[in-house]
N, C-alpha and C positions, 0 to 999 in steps of 0.2 A: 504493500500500500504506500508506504515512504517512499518508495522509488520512482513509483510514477508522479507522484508531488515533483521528485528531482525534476525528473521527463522532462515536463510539464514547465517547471520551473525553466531550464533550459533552454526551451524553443522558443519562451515568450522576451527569454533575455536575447538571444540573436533574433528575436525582431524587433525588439524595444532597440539595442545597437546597430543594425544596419539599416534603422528609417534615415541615420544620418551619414553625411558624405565623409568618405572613409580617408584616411594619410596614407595612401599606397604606398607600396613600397618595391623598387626597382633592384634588379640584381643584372652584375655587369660582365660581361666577358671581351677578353679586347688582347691582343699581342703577349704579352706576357702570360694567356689562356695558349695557348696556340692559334689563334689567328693570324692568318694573313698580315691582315693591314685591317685597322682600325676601322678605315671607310667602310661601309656596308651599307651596301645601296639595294640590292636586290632580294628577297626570299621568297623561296619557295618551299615545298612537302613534298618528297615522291608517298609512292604505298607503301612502302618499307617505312616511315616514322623519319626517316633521312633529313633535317634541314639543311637545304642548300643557299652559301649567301653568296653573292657577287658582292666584290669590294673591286678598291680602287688597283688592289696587286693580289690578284685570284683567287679562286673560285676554291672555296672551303665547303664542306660536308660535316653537319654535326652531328651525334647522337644525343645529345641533350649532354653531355658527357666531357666527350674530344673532339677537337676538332682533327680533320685532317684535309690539308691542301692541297690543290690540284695546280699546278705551276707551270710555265714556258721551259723554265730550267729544270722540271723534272725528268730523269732520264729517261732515255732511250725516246723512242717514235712515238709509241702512243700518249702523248700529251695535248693542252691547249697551245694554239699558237699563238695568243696575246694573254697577259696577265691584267689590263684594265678591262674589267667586263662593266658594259652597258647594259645588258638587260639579259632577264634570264625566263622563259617559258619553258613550263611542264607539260610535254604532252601524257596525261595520265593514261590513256588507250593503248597506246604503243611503248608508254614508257620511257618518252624519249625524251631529255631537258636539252635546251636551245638555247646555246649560249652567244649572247650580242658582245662582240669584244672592237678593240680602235683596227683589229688586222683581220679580219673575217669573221664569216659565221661559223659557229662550232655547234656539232651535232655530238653530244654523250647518249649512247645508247646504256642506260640503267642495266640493263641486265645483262653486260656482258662487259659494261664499262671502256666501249671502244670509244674513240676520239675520231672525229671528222671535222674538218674543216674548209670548207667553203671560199675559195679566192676569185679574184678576178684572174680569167683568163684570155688571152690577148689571143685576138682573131677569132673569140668562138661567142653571139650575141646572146647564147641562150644562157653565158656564166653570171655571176652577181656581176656589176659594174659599178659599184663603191663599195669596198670593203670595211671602209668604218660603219659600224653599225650602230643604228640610236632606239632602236624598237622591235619586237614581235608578236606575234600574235596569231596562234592553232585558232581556226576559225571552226565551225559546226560539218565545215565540207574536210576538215582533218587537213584543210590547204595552212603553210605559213606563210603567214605576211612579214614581210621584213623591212622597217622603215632604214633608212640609210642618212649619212651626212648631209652629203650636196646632190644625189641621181634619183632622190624621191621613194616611193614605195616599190617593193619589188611581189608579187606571187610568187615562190618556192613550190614544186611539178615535180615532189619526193621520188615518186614511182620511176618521172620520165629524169630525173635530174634537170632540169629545167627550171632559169627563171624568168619569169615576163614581168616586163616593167608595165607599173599603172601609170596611164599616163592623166596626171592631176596637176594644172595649171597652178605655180608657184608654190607646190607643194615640194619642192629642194630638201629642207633638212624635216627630217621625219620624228618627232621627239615619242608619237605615241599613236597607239590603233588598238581599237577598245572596239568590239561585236556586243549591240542592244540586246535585250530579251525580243528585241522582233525582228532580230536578225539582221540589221542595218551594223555597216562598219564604219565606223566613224575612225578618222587619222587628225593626227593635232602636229601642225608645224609653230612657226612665228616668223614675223617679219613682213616676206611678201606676201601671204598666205596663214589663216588660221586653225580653221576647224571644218574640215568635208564629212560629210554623211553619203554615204555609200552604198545605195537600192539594189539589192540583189533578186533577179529574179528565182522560180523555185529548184532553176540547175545552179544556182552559185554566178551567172552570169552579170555583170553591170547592167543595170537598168537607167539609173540615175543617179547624180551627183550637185548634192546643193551644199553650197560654198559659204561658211559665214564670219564674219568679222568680230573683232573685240574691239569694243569701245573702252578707253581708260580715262576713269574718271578724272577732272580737274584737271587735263591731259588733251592734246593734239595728237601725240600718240597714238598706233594699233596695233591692234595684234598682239601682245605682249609673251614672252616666253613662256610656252606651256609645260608644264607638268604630268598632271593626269587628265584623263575621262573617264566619267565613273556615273554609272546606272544606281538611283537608290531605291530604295525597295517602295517605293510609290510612281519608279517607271520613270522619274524625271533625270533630267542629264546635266551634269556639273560638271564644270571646269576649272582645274587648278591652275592657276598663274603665277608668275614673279609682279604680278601687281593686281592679287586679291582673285577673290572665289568667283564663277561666274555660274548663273543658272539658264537654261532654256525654258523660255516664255512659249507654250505651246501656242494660245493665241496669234500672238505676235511672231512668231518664228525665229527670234532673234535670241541672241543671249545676254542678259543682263547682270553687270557687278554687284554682287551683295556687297554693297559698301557699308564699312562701319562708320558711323558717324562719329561714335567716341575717339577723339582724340589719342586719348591715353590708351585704350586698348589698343588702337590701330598701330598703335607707334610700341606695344609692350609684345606685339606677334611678329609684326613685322610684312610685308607684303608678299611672302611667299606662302605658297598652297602647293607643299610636294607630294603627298601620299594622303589616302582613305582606304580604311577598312571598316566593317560593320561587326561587332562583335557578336557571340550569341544570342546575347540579352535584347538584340536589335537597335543599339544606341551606338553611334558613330564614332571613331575614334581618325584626328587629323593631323598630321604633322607639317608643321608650321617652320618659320624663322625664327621662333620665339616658341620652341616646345610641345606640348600636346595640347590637343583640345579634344575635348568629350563630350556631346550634346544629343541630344534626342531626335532632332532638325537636322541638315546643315542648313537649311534658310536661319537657324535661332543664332548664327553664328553673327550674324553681321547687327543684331541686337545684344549682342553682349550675353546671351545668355548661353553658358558651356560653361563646365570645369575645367581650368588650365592646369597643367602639370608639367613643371621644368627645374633646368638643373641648378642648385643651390651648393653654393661650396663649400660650405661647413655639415650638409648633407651628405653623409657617402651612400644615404639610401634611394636621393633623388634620380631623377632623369639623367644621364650621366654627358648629356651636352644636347641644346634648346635644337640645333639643326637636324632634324626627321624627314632622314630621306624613303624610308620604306619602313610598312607595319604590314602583319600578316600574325592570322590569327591561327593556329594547327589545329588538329583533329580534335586536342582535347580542351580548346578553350584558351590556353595560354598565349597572350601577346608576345610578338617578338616584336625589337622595335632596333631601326637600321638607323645609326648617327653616324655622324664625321669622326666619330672618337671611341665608336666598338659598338658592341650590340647589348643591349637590354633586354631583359626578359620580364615580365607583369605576369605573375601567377595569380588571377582574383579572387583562387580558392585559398589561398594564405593571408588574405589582408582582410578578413572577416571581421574585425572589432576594431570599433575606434571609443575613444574615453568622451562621454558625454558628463558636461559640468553644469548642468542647467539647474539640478536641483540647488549643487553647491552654492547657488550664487542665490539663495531663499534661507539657508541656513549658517550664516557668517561664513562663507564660503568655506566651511570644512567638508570631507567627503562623507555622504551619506553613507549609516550602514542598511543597504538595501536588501527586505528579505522574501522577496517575490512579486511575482508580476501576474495579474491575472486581464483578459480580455473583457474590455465593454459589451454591451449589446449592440451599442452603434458602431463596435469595430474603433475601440481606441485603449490602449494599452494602461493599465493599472499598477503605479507602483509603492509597493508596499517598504517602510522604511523604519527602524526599529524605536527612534524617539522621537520625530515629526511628521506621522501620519501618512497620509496618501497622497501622492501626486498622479495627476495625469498626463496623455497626451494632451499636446496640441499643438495640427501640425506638425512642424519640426522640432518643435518643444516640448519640455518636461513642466509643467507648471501646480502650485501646490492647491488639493483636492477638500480633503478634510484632515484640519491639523487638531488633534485631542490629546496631546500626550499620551496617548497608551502607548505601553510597550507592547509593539509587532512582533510576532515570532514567525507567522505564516499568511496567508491568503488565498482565499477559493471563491471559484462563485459559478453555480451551476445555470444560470440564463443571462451572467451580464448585468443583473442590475441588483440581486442583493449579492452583496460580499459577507465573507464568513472569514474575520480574520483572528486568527488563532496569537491568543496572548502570553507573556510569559509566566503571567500569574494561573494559567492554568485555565482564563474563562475564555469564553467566546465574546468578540465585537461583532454585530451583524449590523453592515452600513447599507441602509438603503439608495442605492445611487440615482434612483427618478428623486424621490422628497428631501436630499443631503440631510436624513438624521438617523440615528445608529440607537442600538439598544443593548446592553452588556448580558451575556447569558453566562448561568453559573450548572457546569455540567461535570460537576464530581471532582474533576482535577485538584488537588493543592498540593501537590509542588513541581509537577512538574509542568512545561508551555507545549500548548497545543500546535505539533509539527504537523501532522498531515492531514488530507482527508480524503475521501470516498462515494459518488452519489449511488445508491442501492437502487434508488429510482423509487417511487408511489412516497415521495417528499420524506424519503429517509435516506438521513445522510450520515455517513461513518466518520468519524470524529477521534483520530490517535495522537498519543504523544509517546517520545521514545522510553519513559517510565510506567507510565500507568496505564497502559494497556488502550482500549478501546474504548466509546460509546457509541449510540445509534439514537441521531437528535431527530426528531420530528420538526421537520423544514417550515410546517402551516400552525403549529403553536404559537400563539401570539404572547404565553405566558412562558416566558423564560426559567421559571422554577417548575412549573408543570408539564414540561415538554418530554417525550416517553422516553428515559434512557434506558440501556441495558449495559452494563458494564461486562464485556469480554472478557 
């Protein structure tokens, strides 16, 4: 019977502590782990559990563990032929990861761990014809799209080894190609050219191509350098810049800067938008110029409203450097997060409790001794406290309920609105919480405080303490000395 009190007791205390916003806490791995190089631009998951990152001096494999690096200068033949990788695609089907580096494309085939690499080849039009590579993208037809420096988008024709160039009017340097859920491919340059959307008909063929511009606020500028493109789960399409977030206006067809008005904020993130992911909880997580942001929107972003999370130097737990260039979330939930200065990991199953001070600040801010929590009817959280009484929710606050100096030992309450709080003197408080008035019941105990209790159901309730054994109080007795006990 005490144990389920414990239960009980436990489950209402992690949700009395996680109504409120938690102090995360980051764990760092970086060169002196066995990484590469610091930079970590790229992640991905094979089916094997594998994290794969691209950095700025190659391509590492972790087990959550070790890392091990895949290098130019590692021996013999089968290796990468550059160590700056730009961008990294998982073909999860074939198993195949696609590595964008400044000297070709590389093909790692996962299950046999072979290296291909991809060059220009002089007199042959079907080879790539820029080998700096700036984007990819396995589209639904299993084709890969290969964005390049200065020759534009290329089709990769795996089967026939063949690539065909797209041909898209100032689309030169290719930063990103990102497929809708309605199958439209969208490619992100900057400069002469911003953002094409790409109509495919039902063989994979071009059908159409609608071309559109970015407007920079408070600016004669366009275009500005893009980032990402990214589908959120209400089907609208965002755009990451080096000068702020952009949304598309289906109305209008154009896309529009969520500009932040605030000052201080805009100037505390900074005008980069380099990476989005959506975590499982379906709340967005962004990295910025100015470290993380976590919002429920991203339209809530350009209102100020998100939690920001960034690096603090007297913190070894924080963010371990504000530039976020890649997030990705793995099978089991766990953030990884890609900086200029190693890689981070957010486990959100380890950061479950943060210290709520709300009551302290009601009782000459020392800390409450708090001895259970029981649920409202209306869904608001009850806390039981051993020398000043009850508090409640509200909102994101603890505030105080009924203060009667009784000493608290326990709390129950079987529909939410009378509470049955177990005293140390041994009696029963019953506070009714519609009329805020209480009535003391004396049910056998003297000496020891009522710890647990029991609903039997037909308004009989079991009533123990860890000395004296048991009672069974009739719940509809309005007389507190005649109510039927039995002593166990």
């Amino acid at each position: 019977m005490k144990y389920r009190f414990i239960i009980l007791s436990l489950c209402l205390m992690l949700f009395f502590l996680r109504s409120y916003s938690q102090n995360i806490k980051f764990e760092h791995y970086n060169e002196n782990g066995g990484l590469s190089h610091n930079s970590v631009r790229h992640i991905v998951q094979d089916k094997h559990g594998f994290l794969w990152l691209g950095t700025f001096s190659g391509l590492n494999r972790f087990d959550g563990y070790e890392f091990k690096s895949f290098l130019s200068s590692s021996e013999g033949n089968n290796k990468i032929n550059n160590n700056d990788i730009t961008a990294l695609e998982l073909d999860e089907v074939s198993n195949h990861l696609w590595i964008g580096t400044r000297k070709g494309l590389t093909l790692l085939e996962l299950d046999t761990y072979k290296f291909t690499t991809f060059l220009t080849e002089k007199g042959n039009p079907n080879s790539l014809q820029d080998e700096e590579i700036r984007s990819i993208y396995v589209d639904k037809y299993k084709r890969v799209w290969v964005g390049t420096k200065d020759q534009g988008v290329f089709l990769f024709h795996f089967e026939e080894n063949r690539f065909e160039k797209i041909e898209l009017t100032g689309f030169n340097y290719v930063k990103e190609i990102f497929e809708d859920s309605s199958g439209n491919t969208w490619v992100g340059s900057y400069g002469t050219a911003s953002v094409a959307k790409i109509n495919l008909d039902v063989s994979g063929n071009i059908k159409q191509v609608t071309s559109y511009k970015l407007n920079i606020p408070n600016s004669l500028e366009v275009n500005p350098y893009l980032n990402f493109i990214y589908e959120d789960a209400k089907r609208d399409i965002f755009i990451g810049t080096r000068k702020g977030l952009y949304k598309l206006n289906k109305k209008l067809n154009e896309f529009e800067n969520l500009y932040i008005e605030n000052n201080g904020i805009r100037d505390a993130l900074g005008p980069y938008f380099l990476t989005v992911a959506q975590a499982p909880d379906g709340k967005y997580w962004v990295g910025t110029l100015g470290g993380l942001l976590v919002c429920d929107q991203l339209e809530d972003i350009s209102k100020g409203d998100f939690k920001r999370y960034y690096s603090v130097l007297t913190d070894q737990t924080s963010l371990v450097d504000n530039l976020v260039s890649a997030l990705y979330f793995d099978a089991s939930g766990i953030l990884w997060i890609g900086t200029e200065d190693g890689l981070d990991k957010y486990d959100p199953f380890e950061n479950q409790f943060n210290l709520n001070k709300d009551i302290s600040r009601f009782i000459g801010n020392q800390a409450p001794r708090v001895r259970g929590f029981a649920r409202t009817y209306n869904d608001k959280v009850m806390v039981a406290t051993r020398h000043n009484g009850l508090f409640i929710s509200d909102g994101d606050h603890f505030i105080p309920l009924y203060n009667n100096q009784k000493d608290i030992a326990s709390i129950y309450s079987i529909d939410g609105r009378i509470f049955y709080c177990g005293l140390w003197n041994g009696k029963l408080l019953a506070y009714n919480y519609i009329t805020n008035k209480s009535r003391e019941i004396d049910i056998g105990f003297e000496k020891s405080p009522v710890s647990a209790f029991e609903n039997l159901g037909e308004n009989k309730l079991m009533v123990g303490s860890f000395g004296e054994g048991a009672v069974i109080l009739d719940t509809k007795s309005r007389d507190g000395k005649s109510s039927k006990m039995a002593l166990l």
